[in-house]
Chimera marker file (.cmm) of the C-alpha trace (Angstrom):
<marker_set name="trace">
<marker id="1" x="97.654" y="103.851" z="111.718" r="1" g="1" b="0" radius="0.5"/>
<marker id="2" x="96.089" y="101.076" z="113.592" r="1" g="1" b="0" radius="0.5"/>
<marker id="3" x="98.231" y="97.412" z="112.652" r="1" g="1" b="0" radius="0.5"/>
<marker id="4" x="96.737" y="93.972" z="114.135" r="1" g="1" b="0" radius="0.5"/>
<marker id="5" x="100.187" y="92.949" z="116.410" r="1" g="1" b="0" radius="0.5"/>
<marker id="6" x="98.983" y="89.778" z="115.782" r="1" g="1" b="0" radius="0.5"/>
<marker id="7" x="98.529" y="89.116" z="112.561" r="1" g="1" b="0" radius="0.5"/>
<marker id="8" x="101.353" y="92.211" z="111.537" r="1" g="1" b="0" radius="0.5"/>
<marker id="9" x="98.249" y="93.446" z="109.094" r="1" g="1" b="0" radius="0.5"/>
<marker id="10" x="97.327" y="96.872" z="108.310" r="1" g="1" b="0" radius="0.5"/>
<marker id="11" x="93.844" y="97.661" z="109.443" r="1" g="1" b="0" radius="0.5"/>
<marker id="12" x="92.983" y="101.059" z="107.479" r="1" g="1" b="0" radius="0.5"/>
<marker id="13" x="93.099" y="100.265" z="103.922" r="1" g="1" b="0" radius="0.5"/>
<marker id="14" x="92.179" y="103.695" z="102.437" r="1" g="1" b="0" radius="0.5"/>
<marker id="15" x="95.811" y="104.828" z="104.710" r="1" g="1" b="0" radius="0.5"/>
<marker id="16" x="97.517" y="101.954" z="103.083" r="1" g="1" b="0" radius="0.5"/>
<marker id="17" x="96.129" y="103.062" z="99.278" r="1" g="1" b="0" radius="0.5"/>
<marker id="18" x="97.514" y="106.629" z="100.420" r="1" g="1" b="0" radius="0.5"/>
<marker id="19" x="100.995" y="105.308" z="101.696" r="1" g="1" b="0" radius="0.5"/>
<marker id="20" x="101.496" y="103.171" z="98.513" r="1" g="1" b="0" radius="0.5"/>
<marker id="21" x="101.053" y="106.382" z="96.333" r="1" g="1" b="0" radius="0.5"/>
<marker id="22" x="102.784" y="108.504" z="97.784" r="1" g="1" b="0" radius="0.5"/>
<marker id="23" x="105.922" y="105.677" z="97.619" r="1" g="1" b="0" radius="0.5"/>
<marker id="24" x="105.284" y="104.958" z="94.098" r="1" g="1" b="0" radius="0.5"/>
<marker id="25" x="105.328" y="108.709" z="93.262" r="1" g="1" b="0" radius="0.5"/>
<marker id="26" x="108.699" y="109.255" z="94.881" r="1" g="1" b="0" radius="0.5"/>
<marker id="27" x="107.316" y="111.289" z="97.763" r="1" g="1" b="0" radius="0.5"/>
<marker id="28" x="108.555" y="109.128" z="100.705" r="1" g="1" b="0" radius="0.5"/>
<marker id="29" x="110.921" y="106.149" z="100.893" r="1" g="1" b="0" radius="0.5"/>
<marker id="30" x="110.230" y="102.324" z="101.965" r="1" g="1" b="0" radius="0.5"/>
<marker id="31" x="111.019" y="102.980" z="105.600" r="1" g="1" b="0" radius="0.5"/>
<marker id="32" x="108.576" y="106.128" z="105.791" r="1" g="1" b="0" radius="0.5"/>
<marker id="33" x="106.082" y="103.292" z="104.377" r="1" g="1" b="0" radius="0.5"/>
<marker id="34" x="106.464" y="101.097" z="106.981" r="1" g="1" b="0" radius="0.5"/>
<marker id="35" x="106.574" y="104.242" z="109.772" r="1" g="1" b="0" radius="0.5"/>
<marker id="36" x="103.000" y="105.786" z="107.846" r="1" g="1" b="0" radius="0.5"/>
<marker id="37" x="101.505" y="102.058" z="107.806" r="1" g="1" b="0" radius="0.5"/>
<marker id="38" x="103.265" y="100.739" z="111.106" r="1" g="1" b="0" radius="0.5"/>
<marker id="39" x="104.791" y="98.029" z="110.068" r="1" g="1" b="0" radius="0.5"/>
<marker id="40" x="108.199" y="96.626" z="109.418" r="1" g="1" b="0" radius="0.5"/>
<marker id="41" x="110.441" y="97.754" z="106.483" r="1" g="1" b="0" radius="0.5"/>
<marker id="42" x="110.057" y="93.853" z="105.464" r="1" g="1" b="0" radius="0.5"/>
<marker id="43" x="106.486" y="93.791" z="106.016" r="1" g="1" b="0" radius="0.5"/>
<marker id="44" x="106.387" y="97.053" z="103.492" r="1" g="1" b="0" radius="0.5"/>
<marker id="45" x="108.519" y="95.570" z="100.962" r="1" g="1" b="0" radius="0.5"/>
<marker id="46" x="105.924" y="92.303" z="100.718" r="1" g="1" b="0" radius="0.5"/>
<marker id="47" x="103.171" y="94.867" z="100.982" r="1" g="1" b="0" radius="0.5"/>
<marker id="48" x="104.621" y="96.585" z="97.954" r="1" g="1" b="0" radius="0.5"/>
<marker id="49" x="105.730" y="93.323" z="96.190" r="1" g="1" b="0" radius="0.5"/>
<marker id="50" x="102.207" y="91.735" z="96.977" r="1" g="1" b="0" radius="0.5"/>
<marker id="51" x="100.977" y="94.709" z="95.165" r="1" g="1" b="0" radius="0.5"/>
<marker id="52" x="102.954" y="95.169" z="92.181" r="1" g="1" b="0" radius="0.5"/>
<marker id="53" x="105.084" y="97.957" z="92.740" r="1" g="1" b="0" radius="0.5"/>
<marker id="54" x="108.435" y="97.858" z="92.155" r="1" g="1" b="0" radius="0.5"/>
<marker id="55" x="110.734" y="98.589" z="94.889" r="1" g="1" b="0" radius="0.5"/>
<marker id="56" x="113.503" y="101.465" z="94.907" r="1" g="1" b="0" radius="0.5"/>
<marker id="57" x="116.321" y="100.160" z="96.638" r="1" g="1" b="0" radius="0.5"/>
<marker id="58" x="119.066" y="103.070" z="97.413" r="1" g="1" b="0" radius="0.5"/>
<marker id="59" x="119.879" y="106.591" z="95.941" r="1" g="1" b="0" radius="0.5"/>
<marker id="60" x="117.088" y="107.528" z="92.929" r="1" g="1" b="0" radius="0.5"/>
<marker id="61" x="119.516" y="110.505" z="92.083" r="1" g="1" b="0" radius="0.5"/>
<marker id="62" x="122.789" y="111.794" z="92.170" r="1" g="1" b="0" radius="0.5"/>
<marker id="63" x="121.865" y="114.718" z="94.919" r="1" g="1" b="0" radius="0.5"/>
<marker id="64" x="120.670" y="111.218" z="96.880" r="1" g="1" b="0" radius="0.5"/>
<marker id="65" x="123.776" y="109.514" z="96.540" r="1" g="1" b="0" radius="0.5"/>
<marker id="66" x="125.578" y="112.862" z="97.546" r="1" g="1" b="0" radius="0.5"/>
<marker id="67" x="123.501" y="112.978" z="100.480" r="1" g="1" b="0" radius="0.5"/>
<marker id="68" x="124.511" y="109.797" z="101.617" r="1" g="1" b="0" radius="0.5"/>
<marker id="69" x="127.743" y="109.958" z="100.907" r="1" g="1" b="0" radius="0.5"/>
<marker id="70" x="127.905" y="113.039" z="103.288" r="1" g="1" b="0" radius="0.5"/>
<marker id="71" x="126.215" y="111.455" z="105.858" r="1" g="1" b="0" radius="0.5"/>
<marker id="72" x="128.713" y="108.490" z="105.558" r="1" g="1" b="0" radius="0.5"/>
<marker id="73" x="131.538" y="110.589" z="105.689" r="1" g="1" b="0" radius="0.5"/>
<marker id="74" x="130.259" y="112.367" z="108.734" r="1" g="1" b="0" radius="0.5"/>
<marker id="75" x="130.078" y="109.239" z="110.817" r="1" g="1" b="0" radius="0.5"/>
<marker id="76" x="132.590" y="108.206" z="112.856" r="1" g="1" b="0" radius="0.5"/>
<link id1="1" id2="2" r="1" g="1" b="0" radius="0.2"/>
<link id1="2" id2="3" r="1" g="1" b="0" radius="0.2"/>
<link id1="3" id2="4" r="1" g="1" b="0" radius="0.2"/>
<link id1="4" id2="5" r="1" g="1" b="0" radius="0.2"/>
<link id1="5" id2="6" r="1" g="1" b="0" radius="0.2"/>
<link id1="6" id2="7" r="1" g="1" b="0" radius="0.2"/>
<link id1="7" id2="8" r="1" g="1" b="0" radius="0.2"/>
<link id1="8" id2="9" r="1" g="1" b="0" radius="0.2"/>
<link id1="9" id2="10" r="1" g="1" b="0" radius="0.2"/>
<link id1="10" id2="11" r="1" g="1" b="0" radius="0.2"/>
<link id1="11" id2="12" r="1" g="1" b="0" radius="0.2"/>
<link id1="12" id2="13" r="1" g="1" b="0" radius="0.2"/>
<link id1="13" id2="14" r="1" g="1" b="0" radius="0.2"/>
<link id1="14" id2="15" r="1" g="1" b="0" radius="0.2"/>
<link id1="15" id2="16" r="1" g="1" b="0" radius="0.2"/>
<link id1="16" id2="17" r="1" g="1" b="0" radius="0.2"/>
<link id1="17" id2="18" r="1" g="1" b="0" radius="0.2"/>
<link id1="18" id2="19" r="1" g="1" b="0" radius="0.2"/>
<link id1="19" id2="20" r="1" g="1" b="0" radius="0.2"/>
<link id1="20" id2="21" r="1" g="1" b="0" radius="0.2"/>
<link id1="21" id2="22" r="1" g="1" b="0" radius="0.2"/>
<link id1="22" id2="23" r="1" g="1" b="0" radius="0.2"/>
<link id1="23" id2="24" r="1" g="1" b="0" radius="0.2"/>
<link id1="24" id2="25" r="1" g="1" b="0" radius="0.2"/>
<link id1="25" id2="26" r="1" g="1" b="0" radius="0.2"/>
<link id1="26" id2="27" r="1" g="1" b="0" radius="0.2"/>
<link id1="27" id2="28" r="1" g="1" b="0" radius="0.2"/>
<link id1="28" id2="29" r="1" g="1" b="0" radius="0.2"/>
<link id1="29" id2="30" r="1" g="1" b="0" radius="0.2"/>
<link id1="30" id2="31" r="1" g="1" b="0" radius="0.2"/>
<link id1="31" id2="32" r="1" g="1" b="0" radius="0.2"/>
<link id1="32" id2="33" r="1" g="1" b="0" radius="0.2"/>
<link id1="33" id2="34" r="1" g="1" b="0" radius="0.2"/>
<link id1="34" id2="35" r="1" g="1" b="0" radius="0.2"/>
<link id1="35" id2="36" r="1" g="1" b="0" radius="0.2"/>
<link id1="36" id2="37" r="1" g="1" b="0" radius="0.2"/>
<link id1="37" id2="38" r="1" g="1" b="0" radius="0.2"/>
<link id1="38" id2="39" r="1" g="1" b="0" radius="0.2"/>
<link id1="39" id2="40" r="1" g="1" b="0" radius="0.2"/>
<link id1="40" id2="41" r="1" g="1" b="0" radius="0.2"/>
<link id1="41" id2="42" r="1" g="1" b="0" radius="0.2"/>
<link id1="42" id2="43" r="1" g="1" b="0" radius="0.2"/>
<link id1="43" id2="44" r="1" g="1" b="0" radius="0.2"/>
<link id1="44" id2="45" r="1" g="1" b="0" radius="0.2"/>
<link id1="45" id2="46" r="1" g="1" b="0" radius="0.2"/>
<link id1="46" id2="47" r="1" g="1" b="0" radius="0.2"/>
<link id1="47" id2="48" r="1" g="1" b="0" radius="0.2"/>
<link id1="48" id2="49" r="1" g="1" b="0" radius="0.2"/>
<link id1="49" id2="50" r="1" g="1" b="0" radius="0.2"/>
<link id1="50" id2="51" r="1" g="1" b="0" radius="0.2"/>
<link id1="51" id2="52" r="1" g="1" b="0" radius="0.2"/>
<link id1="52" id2="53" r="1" g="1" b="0" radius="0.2"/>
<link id1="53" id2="54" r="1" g="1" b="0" radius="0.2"/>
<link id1="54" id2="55" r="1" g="1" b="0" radius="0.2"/>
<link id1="55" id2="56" r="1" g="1" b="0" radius="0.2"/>
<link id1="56" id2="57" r="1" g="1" b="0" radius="0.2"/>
<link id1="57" id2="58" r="1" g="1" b="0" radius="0.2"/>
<link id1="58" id2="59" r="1" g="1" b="0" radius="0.2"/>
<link id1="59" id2="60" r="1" g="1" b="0" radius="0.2"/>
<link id1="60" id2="61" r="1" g="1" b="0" radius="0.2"/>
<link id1="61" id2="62" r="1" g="1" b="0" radius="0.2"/>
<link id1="62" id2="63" r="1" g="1" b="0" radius="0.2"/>
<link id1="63" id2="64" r="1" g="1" b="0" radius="0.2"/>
<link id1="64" id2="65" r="1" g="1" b="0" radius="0.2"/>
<link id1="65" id2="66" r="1" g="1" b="0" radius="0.2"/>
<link id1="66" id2="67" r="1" g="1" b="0" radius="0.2"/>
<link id1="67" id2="68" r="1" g="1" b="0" radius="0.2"/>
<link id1="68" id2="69" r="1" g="1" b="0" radius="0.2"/>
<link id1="69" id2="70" r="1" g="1" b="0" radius="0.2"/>
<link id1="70" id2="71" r="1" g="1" b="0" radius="0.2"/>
<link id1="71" id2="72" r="1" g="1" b="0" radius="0.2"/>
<link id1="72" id2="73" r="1" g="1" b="0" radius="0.2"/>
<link id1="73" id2="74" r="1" g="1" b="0" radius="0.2"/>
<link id1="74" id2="75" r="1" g="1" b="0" radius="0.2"/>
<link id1="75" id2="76" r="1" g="1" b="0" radius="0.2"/>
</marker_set>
């Protein structure tokens, strides 16, 4: 997705609609946002803010938090 470098704006709005969805739905986290819309994770989150959705912050479910706790315990 095209982004103005300048101006750190999203040019193709119908991709943006799409991206929001899909993150409101669940489908893919804040950082896949950003990655879909190319833009920062902090740009995302004021994206999200500026349109009213509430942002999930860490694990949604237990099998998350399991996940990450595996990952975490893998790193060394």
């Amino acid at each position: 997705m095209a982004t103005d470098r300048r101006s750190n704006t999203v040019q193709n709005k119908e991709e943006l609609a799409t991206t929001i969805g899909l993150y409101v739905l669940g489908e893919i986290s804040l950082g896949k946002a950003a990655e879909r819309t190319g833009v920062t994770r902090w740009k995302m989150e004021e994206i999200l803010q500026d349109a009213g959705v509430e942002l999930r912050l860490g694990p949604q479910t237990k099998d998350d938090l399991d996940d990450e706790v595996d990952v975490a315990l893998d790193i060394e």
